[in-house]
LOGU-268330 format. One record per residue: residue number from 1; x, y, z of N, C-alpha, C, CB in turn. Coordinates in pm, whole numbers. Atoms other than C-alpha are relative to their C-alpha. Glycine has a CB too. Layout:
BEGIN
R  pos     npx     npy     npz    capx    capy    capz     cpx     cpy     cpz    cbpx    cbpy    cbpz
R  NUM       X       Y       Z       X       Y       Z       X       Y       Z       X       Y       Z
...
***
This chain:
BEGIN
R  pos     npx     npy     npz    capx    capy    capz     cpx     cpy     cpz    cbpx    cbpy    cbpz
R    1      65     -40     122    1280     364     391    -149     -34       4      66     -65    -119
R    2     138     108     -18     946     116     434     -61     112     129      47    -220      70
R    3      88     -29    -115     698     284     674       1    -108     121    -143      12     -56
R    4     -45     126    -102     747      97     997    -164      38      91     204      28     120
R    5     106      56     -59     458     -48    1218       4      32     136      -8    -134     -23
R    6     -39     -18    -130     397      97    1624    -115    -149      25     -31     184      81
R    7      53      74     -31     311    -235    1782     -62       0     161      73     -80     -44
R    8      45      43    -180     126    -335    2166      81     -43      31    -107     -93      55
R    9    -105     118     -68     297    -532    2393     -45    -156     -69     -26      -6     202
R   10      36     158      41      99    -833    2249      51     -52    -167    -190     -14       9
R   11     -27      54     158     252    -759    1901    -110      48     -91       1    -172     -13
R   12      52     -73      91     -62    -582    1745      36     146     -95     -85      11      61
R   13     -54    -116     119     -44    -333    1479     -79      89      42     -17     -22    -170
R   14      62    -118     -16    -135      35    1617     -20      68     -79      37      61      62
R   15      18    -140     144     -83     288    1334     122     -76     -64      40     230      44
R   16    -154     -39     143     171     349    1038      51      99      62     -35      67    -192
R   17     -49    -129     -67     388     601    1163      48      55    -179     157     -25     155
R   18     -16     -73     107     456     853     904     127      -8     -30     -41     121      10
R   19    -144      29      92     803     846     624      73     148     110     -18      36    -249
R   20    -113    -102     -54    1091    1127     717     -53      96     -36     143      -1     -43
R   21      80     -57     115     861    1352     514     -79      54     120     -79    -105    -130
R   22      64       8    -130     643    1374     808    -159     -25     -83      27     160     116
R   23     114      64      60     360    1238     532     -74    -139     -18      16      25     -88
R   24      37     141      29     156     908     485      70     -69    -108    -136      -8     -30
R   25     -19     104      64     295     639     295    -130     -21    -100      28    -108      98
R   26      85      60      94     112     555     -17     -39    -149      21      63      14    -124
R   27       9     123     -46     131     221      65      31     -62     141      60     -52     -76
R   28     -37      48    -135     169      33     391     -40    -174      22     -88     104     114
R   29      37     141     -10     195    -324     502    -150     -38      42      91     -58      97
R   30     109      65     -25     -94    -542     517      11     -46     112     -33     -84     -80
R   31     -23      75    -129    -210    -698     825      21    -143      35     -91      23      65
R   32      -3     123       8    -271   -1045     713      63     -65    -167    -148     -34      43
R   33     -90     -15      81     -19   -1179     466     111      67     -66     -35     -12     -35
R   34    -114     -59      86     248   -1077     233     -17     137     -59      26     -88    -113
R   35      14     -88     107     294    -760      27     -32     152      48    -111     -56     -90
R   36      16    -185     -41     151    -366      54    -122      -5     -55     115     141     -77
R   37     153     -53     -10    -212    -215      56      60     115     -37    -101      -4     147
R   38      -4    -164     -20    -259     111     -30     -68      13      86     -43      96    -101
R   39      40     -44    -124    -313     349     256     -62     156     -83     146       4     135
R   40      72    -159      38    -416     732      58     -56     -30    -159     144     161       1
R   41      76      -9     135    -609     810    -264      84     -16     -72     -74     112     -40
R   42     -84      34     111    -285     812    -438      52    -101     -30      77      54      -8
R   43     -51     164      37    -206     457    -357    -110     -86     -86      24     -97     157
R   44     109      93      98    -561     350    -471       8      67    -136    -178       3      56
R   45     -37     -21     160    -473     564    -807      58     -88     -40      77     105     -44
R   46     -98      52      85    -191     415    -888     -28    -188      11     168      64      62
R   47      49     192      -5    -312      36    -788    -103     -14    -120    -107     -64     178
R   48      90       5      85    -642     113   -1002      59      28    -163    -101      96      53
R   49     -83     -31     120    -444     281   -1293      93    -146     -47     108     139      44
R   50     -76      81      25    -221     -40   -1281    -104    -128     -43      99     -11     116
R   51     146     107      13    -521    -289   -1291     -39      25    -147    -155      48     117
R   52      63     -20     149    -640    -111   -1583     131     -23    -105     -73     176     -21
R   53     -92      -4     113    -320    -120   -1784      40    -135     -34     121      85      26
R   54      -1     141      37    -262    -486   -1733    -125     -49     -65      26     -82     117
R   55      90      37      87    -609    -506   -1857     -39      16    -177     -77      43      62
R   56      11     -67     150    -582    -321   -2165     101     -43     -50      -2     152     -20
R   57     -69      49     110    -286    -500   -2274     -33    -141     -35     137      12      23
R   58      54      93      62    -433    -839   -2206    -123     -19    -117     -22     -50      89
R   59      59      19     105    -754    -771   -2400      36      65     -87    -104       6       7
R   60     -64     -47     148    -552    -590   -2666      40    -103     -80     126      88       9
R   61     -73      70      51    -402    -902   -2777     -75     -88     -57      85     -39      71
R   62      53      89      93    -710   -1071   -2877     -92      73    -118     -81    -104      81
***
């Protein structure tokens, strides 16, 4: 399901290989630490869109 990682022999990270879809992943693992990056404009939408909505409910409340 997860976009999977083509590595070197030393264990570096080459590309993202593309979903079953034969399209990019909105998101894709990071290189250093935990979690998911966005990888296309629609991942930085929906990250930015999300940023803003947690913002607008915290300063809604004061």
């Amino acid at each position: 399901m997860w976009p999977t990682r083509s590595t070197s022999s030393k264990g570096e990270a080459l590309a993202i290989v593309p979903n079953e879809n034969g399209k990019k992943p909105w998101f894709g693992p990071k290189r250093i630490g935990y979690g998911r990056r966005p990888q296309t404009w629609q991942g930085w939408l929906v990250a930015w869109l999300s940023l803003l909505v947690v913002l607008l409910v915290v300063l809604g409340h004061h």
